[in-house]
C-alpha positions in Angstrom: -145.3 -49.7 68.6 -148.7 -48.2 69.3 -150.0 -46.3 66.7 -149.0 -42.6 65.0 -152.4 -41.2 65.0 -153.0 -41.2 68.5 -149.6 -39.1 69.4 -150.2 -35.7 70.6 -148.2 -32.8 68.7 -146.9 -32.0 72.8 -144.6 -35.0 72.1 -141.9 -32.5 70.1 -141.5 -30.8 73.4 -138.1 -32.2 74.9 -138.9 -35.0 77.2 -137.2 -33.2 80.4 -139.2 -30.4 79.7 -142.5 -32.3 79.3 -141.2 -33.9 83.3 -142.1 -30.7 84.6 -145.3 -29.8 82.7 -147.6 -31.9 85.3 -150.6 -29.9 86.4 -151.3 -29.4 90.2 -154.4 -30.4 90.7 -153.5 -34.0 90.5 -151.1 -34.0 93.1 -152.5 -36.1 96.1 -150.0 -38.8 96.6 -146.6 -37.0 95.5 -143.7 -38.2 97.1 -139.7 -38.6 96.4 -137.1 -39.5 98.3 -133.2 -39.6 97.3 -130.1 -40.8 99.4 -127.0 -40.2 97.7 -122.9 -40.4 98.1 -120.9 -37.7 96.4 -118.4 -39.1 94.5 -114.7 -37.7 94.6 -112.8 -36.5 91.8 -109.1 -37.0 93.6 -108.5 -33.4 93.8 -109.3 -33.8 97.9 -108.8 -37.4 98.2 -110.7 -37.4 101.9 -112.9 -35.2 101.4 -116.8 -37.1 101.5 -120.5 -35.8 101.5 -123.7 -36.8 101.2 -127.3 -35.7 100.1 -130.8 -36.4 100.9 -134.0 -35.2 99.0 -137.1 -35.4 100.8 -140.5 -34.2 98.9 -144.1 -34.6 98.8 -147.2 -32.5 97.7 -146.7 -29.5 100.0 -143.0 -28.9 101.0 -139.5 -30.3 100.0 -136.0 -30.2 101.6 -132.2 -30.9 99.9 -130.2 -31.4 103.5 -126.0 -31.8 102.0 -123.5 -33.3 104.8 -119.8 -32.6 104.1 -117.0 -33.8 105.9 -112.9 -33.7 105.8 -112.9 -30.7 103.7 -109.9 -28.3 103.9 -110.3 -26.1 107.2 -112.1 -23.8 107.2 -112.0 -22.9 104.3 -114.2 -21.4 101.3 -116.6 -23.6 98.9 -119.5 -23.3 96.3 -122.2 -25.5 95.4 -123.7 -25.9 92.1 -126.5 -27.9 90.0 -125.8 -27.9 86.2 -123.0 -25.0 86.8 -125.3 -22.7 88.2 -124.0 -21.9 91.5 -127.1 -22.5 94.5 -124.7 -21.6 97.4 -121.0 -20.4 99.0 -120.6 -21.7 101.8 -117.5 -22.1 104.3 -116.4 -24.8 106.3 -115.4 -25.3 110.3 -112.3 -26.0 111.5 -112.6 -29.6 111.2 -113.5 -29.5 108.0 -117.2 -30.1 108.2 -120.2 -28.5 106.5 -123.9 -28.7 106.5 -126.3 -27.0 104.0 -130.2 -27.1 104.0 -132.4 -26.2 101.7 -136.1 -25.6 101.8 -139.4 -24.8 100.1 -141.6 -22.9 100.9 -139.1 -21.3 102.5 -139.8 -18.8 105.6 -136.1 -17.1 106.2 -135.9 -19.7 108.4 -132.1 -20.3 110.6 -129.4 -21.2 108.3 -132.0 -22.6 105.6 -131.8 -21.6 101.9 -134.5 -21.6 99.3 -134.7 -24.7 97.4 -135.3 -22.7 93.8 -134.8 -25.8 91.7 -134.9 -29.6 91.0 -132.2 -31.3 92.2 -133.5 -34.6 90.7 -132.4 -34.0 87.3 -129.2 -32.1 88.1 -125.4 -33.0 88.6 -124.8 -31.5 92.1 -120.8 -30.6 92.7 -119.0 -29.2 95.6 -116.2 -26.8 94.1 -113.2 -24.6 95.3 -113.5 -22.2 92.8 -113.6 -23.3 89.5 -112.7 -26.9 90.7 -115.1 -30.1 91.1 -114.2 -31.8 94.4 -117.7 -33.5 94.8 -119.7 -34.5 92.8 -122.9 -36.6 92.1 -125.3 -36.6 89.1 -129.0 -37.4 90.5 -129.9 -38.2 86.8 -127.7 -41.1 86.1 -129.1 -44.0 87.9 -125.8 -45.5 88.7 -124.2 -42.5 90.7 -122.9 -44.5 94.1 -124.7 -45.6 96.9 -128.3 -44.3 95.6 -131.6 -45.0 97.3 -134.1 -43.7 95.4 -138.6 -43.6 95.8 -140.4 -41.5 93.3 -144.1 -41.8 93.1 -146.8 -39.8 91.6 -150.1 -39.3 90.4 -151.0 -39.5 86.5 -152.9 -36.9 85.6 -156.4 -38.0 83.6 -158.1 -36.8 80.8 -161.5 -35.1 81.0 -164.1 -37.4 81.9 -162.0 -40.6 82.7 -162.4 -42.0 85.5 -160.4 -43.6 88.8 -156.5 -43.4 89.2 -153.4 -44.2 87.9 -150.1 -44.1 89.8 -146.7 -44.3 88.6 -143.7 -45.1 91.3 -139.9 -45.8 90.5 -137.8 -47.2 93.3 -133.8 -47.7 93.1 -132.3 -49.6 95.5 -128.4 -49.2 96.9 -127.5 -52.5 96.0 -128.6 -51.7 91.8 -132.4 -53.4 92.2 -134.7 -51.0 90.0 -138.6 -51.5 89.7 -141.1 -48.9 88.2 -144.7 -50.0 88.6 -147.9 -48.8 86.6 -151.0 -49.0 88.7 -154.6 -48.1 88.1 -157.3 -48.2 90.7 -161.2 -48.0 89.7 -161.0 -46.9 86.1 -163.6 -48.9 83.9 -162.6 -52.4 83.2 -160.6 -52.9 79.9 -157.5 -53.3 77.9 -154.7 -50.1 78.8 -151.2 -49.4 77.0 -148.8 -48.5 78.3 -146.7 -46.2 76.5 -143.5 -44.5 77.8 -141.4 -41.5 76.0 -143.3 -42.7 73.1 -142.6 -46.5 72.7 -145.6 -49.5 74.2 -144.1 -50.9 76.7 -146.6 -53.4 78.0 -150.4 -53.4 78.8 -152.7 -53.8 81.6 -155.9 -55.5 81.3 -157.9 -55.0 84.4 -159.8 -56.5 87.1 -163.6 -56.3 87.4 -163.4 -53.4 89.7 -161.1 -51.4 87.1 -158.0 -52.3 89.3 -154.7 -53.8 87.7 -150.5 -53.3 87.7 -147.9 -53.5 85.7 -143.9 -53.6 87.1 -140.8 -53.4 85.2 -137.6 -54.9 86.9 -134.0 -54.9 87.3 -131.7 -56.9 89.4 -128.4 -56.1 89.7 -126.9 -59.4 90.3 -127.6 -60.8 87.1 -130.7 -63.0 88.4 -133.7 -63.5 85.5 -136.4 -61.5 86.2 -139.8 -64.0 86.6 -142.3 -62.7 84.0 -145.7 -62.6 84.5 -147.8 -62.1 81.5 -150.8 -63.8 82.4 -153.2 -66.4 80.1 -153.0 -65.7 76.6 -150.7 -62.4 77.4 -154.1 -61.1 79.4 -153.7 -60.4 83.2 -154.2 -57.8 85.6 -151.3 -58.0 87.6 -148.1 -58.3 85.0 -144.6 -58.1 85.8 -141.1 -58.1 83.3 -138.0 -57.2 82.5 -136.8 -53.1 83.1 -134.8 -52.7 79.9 -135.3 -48.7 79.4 -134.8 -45.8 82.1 -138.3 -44.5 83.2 -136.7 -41.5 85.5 -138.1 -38.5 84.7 -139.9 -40.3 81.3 -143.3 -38.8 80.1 -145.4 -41.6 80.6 -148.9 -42.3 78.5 -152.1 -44.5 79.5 -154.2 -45.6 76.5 -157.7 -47.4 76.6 -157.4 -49.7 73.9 -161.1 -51.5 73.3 -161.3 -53.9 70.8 -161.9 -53.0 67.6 -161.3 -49.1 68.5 -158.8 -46.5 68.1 -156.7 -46.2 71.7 -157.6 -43.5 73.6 -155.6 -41.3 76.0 -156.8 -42.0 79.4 -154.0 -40.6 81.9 -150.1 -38.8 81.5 -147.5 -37.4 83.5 -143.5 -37.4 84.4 -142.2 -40.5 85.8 -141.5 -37.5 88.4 -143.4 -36.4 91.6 -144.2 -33.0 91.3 -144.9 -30.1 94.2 -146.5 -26.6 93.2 -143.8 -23.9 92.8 -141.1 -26.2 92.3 -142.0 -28.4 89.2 -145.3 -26.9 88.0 -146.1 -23.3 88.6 -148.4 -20.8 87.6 -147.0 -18.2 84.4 -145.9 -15.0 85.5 -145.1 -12.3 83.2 -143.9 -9.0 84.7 -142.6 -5.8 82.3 -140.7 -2.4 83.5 -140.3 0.6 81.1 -139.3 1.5 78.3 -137.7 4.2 81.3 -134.7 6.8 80.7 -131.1 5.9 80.9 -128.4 7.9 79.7 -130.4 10.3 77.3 -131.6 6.6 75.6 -134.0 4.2 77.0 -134.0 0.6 79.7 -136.2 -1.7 79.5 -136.4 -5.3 81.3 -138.9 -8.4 81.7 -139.4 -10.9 83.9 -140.8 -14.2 83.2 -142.0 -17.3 85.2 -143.4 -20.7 83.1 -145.2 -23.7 83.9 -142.1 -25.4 84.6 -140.8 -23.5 86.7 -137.8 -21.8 85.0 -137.2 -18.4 85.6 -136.1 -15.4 82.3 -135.0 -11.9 83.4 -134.2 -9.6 80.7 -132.4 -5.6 80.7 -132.2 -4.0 76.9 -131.2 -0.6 76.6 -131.4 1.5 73.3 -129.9 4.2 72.3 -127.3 5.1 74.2 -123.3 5.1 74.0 -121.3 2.2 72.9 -119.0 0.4 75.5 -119.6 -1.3 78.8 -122.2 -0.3 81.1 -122.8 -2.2 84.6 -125.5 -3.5 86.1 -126.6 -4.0 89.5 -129.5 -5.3 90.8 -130.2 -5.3 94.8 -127.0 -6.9 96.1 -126.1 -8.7 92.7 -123.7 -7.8 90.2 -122.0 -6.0 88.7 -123.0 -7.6 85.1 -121.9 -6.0 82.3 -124.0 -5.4 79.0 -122.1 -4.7 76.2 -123.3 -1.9 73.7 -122.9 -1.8 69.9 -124.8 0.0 67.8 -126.3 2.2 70.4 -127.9 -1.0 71.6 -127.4 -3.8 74.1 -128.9 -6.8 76.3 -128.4 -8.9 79.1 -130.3 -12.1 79.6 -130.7 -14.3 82.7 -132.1 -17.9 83.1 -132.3 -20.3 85.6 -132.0 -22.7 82.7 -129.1 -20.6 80.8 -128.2 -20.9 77.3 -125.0 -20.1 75.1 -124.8 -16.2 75.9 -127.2 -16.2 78.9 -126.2 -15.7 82.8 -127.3 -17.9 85.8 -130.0 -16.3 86.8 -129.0 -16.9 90.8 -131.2 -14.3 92.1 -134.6 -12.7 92.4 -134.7 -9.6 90.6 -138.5 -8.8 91.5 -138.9 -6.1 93.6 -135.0 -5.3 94.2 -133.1 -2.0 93.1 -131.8 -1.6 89.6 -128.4 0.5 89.1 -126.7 0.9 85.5 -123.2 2.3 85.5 -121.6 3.8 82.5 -118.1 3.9 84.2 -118.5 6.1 87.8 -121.4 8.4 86.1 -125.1 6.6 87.5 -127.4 6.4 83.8 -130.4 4.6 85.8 -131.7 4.2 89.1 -134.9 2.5 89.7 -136.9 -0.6 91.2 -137.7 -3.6 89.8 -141.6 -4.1 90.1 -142.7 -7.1 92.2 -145.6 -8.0 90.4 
């Protein structure tokens, strides 16, 4: 285990969230691609569908192909239980969904406004899973997986490491650590926290590291090198790396290891996984002789907050309705209520399945209108 003192106090964070706190600057070879079979749950036992994930450093697409679903008839699409679409199908059974970002209100497309990678996608009618496939377990059917992206370096170090994490249909998993022109030395390699092998490189600061799994049962070759020293190193995969926070340390001789590069086992694209903070406040304003307020709230990972409070006004249940959305009702107690929305929602939170910036905002207190407004964009 490498040692305590050189941890950073970051490593509390959950280690999903820490996937999606990779800075954009360092994306120039981002890349992930996912091929994947729903898997049926027997409530349609013909019903099939497949997924495929293709993203690099400037766009990214989720195309969904489903086929000998009930006639034309009505379905939903969700990641995590958050629903991302409704959809029916033709009379043969058959549907096709796309999504995209950026998105330009393109045909047909919808806005890809999360990470399918670390969600369980599932095909329902109504409240029931027909579909389903979980992109974060690593043994869902027929996957094909390629994730590879850039570390991200600390000030003043030099060259490039990559990180890249391949899963194959027939089980065969390899992650591989490579650095390319960094100075010449002794590197850990540390990943959610535990050393996991170590990289002494070349004399041009080159050198890799792979970890491998076969599914059949055949012995991985090691490679170690002399004396446990060697620059191009391979052994046994014996931890899941997906989404992992994965560390770099120089380790001289003699010296305390220092942090050299660190980033998700996750390839990242600005706007999806790593975005800039947005904060956006309305009020307080007046509603029903009390007061509204709401905020808006955009973080470096990418997950979305929208909040409505009111104060002071009658108990019971007012509704809420924002653009075509809704309506939501917010309980009042106490002369006081809230409503909270998240794209990552909690116990007591809503899906936040919409865009509230720049839409309408109604609040009903049975057929009498309390508050009327807009929502500001920015």
């Amino acid at each position: 285990m490498i040692r305590l003192t050189i941890r950073f106090v970051r490593r509390a964070l959950p280690i999903l969230a820490l996937s999606l706190l990779v800075a954009a600057p360092a994306l120039a070879k981002e890349e992930s691609k996912i091929k994947a079979a729903f898997e049926n749950t027997g409530v349609e036992p013909d019903a099939k569908g497949s997924l495929r994930l293709k993203l690099d450093d400037e766009k990214a697409s989720l195309d969904v192909k489903l086929d000998k679903l009930a006639e034309d008839a009505g379905y939903r699409m969700l990641a995590d239980g958050v629903e991302k679409a409704s959809f029916d199908t033709d009379g043969s059974g058959k549907a096709k969904l796309e999504f995209i970002t950026p998105h330009d209100d393109g045909d047909g497309e919808i806005p890809l406004d999360f990470d399918p990678r670390t969600k369980e996608i599932t095909i329902q009618d109504g409240d029931t899973v027909v579909l389903r496939v979980d992109l974060q377990n690593l043994d869902s059917p027929k996957q094909n997986l390629k994730d590879r992206t850039d570390l991200e370096p600390e000030p003043g170090v030099e060259g490039d490491a990559q990180a890249r994490f391949d899963v194959r249909p027939n089980g065969r998993k390899e992650l591989r650590i490579k650095l390319k022109g960094v100075d010449e030395g002794s590197y850990l390699i540390v990943v959610n926290d535990e050393e996991r092998g170590s990289i002494e490189t070349n004399s041009g600061g080159g050198g890799k590291f792979s970890f491998l799994e076969r599914q059949n049962g055949k012995p991985v070759k090691e490679k170690t090198g002399k004396d446990g020293k060697g620059h191009n190193k391979r052994t046994a995969l014996d931890f899941d790396p997906y989404t992992a926070f994965i560390e770099i340390f120089l380790d001289p001789d003699g010296e305390e290891p220092s942090l050299a590069f660190s980033g998700a086992m996750l390839a990242q694209l600005p706007g999806l996984t790593a975005c800039d903070p947005v904060a956006i406040d309305l009020g307080p304003e007046e509603a029903g002789g009390g007061s509204l307020s709401a905020s808006f709230s955009l973080d470096e990972r990418c997950e979305r907050a929208w909040s409505v409070s009111l104060e002071e006004v009658v108990d019971g249940t007012l509704d809420l309705y924002v653009g075509a959305s809704g309506p939501f009702p917010i309980e009042i107690d106490g002369g006081a209520g809230e409503i909270v929305f998240s794209t990552e929602p909690e116990a007591g939170e809503e899906p936040l399945t919409f865009d509230p910036r720049g839409e309408a905002m109604e609040v009903y207190d049975g057929g009498d209108l309390i508050y009327e407004g807009v929502f500001p964009a920015s």
